[in-house]
N, C-alpha and C positions, 0 to 999 in steps of 0.2 A: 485769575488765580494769583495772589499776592504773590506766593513763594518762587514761581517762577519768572512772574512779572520781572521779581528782585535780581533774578538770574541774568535774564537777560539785558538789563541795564547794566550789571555787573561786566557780564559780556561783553557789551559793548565800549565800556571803556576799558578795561582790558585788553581789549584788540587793537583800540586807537595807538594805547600804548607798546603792545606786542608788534603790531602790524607795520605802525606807520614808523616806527623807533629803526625798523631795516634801511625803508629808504631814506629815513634822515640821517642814519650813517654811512649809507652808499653816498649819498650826494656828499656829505661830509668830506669823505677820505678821497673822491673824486676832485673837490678844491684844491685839497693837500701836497695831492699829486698827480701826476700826466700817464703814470705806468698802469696801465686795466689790470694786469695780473693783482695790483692791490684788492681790489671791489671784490675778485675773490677768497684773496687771502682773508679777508674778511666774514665771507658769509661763513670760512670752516670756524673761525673765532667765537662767532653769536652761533653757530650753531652746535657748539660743543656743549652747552647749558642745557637744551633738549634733550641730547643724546645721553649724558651721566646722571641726568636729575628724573628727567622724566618718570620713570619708573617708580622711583623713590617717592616721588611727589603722591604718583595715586597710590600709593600704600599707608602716603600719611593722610592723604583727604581719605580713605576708608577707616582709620582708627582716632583720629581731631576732628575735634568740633567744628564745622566747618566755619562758623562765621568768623571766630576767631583767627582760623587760619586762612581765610582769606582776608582778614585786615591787615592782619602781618605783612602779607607778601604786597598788599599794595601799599603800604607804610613804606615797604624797605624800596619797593619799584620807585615810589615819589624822589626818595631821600636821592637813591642814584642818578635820576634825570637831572633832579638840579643843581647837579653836585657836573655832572658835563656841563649845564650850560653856565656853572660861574666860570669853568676854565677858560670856555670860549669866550667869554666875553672880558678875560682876563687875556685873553691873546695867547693864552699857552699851549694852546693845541697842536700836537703835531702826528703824524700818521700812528707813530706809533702808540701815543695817548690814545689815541682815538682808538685801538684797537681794543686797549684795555678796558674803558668804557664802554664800549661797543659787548663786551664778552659780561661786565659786571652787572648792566642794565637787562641783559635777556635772562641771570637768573629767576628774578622773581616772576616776572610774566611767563616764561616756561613751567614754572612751577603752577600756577594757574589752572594751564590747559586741563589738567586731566579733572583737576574737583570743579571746574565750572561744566566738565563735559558729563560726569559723570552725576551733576546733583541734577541733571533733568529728566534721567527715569526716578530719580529720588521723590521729584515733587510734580512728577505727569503721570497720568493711569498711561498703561499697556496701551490702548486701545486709540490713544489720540499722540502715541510717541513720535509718528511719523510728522504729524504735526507741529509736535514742540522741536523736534530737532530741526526742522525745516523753519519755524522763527529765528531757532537760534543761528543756527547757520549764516541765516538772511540777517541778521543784525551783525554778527561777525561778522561778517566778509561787507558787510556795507561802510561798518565801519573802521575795517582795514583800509580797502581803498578809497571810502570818502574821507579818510583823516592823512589817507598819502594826499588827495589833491588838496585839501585842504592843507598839510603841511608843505608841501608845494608853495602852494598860493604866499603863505605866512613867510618862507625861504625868501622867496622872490621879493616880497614886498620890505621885511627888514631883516633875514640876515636867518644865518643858521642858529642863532642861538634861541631866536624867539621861537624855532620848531621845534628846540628839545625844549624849553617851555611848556610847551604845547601839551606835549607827552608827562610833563611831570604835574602838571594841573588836571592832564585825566585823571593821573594814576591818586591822586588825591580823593576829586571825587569820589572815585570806585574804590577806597578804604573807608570814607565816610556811605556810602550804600550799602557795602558789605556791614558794615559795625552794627548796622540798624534794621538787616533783613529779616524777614521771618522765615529762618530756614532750620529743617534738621536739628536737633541738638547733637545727634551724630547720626553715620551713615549705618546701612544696612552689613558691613565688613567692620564695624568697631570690636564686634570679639574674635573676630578671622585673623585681624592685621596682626600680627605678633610676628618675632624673628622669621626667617627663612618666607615671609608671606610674598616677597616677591618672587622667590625661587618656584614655590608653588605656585601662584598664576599664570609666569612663564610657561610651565609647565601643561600647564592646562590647556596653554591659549596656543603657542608653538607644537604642541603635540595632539592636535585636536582639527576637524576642519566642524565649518569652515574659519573660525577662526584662526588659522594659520596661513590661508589663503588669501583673506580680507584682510588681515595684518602686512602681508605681501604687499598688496596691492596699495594699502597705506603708505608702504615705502618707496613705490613707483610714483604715484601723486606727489609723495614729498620733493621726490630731484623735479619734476617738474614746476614744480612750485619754489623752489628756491631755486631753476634754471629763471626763470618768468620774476624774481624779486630783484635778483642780481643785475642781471642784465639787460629788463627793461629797462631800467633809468640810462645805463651806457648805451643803449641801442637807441635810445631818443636824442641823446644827446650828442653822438657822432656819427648817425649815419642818419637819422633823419633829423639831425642840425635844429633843437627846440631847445628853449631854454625849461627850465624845474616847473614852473603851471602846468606846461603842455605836457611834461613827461608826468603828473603826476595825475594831469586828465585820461590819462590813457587806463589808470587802474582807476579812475572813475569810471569811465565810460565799461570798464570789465564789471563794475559792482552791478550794472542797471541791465546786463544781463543775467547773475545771480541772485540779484533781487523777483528776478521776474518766473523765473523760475523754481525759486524758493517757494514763492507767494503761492503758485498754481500748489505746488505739494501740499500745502500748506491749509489751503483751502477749496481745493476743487477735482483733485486728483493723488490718488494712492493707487499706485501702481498693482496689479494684481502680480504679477511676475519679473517681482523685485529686482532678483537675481541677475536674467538676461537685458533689461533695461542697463543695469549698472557694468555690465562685460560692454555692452556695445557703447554706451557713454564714453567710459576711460580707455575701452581698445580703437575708436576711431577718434577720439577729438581729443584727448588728454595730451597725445603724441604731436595730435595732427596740427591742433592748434600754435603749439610751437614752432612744426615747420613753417605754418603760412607765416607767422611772425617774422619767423627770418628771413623768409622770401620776400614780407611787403619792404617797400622804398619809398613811396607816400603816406603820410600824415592818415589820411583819411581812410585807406586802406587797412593799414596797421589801427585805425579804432575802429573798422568792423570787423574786422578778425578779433579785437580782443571783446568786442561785447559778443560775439557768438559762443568764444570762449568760456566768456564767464558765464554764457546761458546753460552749458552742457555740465559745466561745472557744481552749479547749482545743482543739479539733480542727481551728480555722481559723488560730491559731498557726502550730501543727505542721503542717499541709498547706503552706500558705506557705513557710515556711522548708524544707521537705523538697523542694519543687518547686524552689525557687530554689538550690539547692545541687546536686542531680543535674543542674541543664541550665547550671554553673559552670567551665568550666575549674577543676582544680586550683591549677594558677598564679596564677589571679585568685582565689583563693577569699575572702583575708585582705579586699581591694580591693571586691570584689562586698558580702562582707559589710559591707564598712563604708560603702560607697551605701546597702545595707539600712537599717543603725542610720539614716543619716543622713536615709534617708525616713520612717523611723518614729518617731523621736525627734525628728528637726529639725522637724518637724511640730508639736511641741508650743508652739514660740512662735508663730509660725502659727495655731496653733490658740487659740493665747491672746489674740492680738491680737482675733482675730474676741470669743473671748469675753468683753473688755473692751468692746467696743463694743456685745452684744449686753444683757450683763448690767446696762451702764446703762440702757438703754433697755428692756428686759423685766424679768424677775427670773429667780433663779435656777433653777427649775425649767423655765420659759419657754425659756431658750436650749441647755436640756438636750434639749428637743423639737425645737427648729429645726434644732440641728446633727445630732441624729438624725435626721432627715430629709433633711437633705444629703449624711451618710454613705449613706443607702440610697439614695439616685439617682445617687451617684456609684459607687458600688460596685457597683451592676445593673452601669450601662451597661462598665464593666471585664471583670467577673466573666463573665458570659456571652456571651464574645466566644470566637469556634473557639480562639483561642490559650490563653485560660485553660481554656473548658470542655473539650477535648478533651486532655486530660492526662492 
């Protein structure tokens, strides 16, 4: 199917740039400076673009054209990565640059999230969605963490600037893929989006189940997900003493069990009771995997904990997004999704803030445990409620 085909190559460099662009400014500001509390003053920086825009954004991918507005945003993503790596390679960077940049680069990729999420019921029948959101998922997320080891690798070998390089040659490409795709001339909310349109989706989606419960649960996934962005890299790098390859192998070696998982949905398995797979997914391993994280102290340890992780994750992705999409109005889909992005992204300063406060006062591995443990008490009492479980 061209049109999705386009998606999901769109996808995937969109997320190299999205994905990988975190840890190449964690590693960044970790150069700069010796104080950890930075790493997360930083994720609430980049995660402020999710949480203000998000929203905005699938209101505007339900009423613009989408190709054009996705050329846009990866025109403007390119312009900003390369506009960091002339600094650095200018020698002018200093924490607090880097933060600015750090906040300017997640606009356009933010803005992304919800129109590339939301054009794959636009160009997939009903019947095989579980399918295409489980492609797409497995090319995101492959491509998040195969572009962190790869931006790793590229770190190691010449320097931090050739990684934000890296990220601004994606985002190139995926303007020129976008410019050329066979997609929608608009979405299915082109005469819905008009003023007050996000007020009204809110409304639908916060005042409604299960959509207000799977939205929930979007924002539980998110602090774990920016606890697991942030802190991987400093947990590799001071308590199990690796240099940027090896921490960036570690969200490799998470992608090859998302991949694997993805793939099975994808192709050999649709869950008949969706619901309770996704409760027991994100209330025993979402949490849990964090703990073991924090608990490992060897290399090898901490990469099978994180490939089981990513295997459980794969499947709790893909159920989430597949549930929240079939109980969507078409109309709202652009708008829904981008509450989505905004609960799972915007989550990550949120999520950062806590980690600045906890990471002073414990250490890094320490508050890798606590917020896994927050995740899984808050993710029971969601997950296993008639509205999620009976899906």
């Amino acid at each position: 199917m061209p049109p999705f085909r386009a998606v999901v190559v769109a996808n995937v460099l969109a997320a190299i740039a999205w994905g990988s662009s975190r840890f190449v400014f964690v590693w960044l500001v970790g150069e700069l400076t010796d104080w950890n509390p930075a790493t997360a003053i930083l994720g609430i920086v980049i995660g402020l673009p999710p949480l203000f825009l998000s929203a905005w954004a699938g209101s505007l991918a339900d009423r613009l054209a989408p190709r054009r507005f996705g050329t846009v945003l990866f025109t403007v993503s390119a312009a900003l990565f390369a506009l960091t790596a002339i600094v650095i390679h200018a020698d002018l960077m200093t924490v607090e640059l880097a933060m600015v940049f750090g906040f300017a680069t997640s606009i356009a990729p933010a803005m992304l999230v919800p129109l590339l999420q939301a054009l794959v019921p636009a160009v997939v029948p009903t019947d095989r969605l579980v399918q295409g959101v489980a492609l797409q998922n497995m090319a995101m997320m492959v491509s998040v963490i195969g572009g962190t080891f790869v931006g790793g690798a590229i770190i190691q070998a010449f320097g931090i600037a050739a990684g934000v390089w890296l990220l601004a040659i994606a985002s190139v490409l995926g303007a020129l893929r976008f410019a050329t795709a066979p997609l929608p001339e608009q979405m299915a909310g082109a005469g819905a989006a008009r003023r007050g349109a996000i007020r009204h989706a809110a409304s639908i989606a916060l005042g409604t189940e299960p959509l207000r419960s799977l939205l929930a649960i979007t924002t539980v996934m998110g602090l774990a997900i920016a606890t697991s962005t942030l802190l991987l890299p400093e947990f590799a790098r001071d308590v199990l003493e690796v240099e940027s390859l090896a921490a960036g192998a570690l969200n490799a070696i998470m992608s090859l069990g998302m991949v694997a998982t993805s793939m099975v949905l994808a192709t050999r398995w649709t869950p008949a009771r969706r619901g309770r797979v996704l409760a027991f997914m994100t209330s025993v391993a979402l949490g849990g995997g964090l703990i073991a994280l924090g608990a490992t102290r060897a290399y090898a340890m901490t990469a099978l904990v994180a490939l089981a992780w990513g295997a459980s994750g794969g499947i709790a992705m893909t159920l989430l997004r597949v549930l929240m999409q079939l109980n969507t109005p078409p109309e709202l889909m652009g708008r829904v999704m981008g509450l989505s992005a905004m609960a799972q992204n915007g989550a990550f300063p949120v999520g950062a803030a806590l980690l600045v406060a906890l990471v002073a006062l414990t250490s890094v591995a320490t508050t890798m445990i606590i917020v896994g443990v927050i995740c899984t008490i808050a993710v029971s009492a969601i997950g296993w409620r008639p509205a999620v479980r009976d899906l």
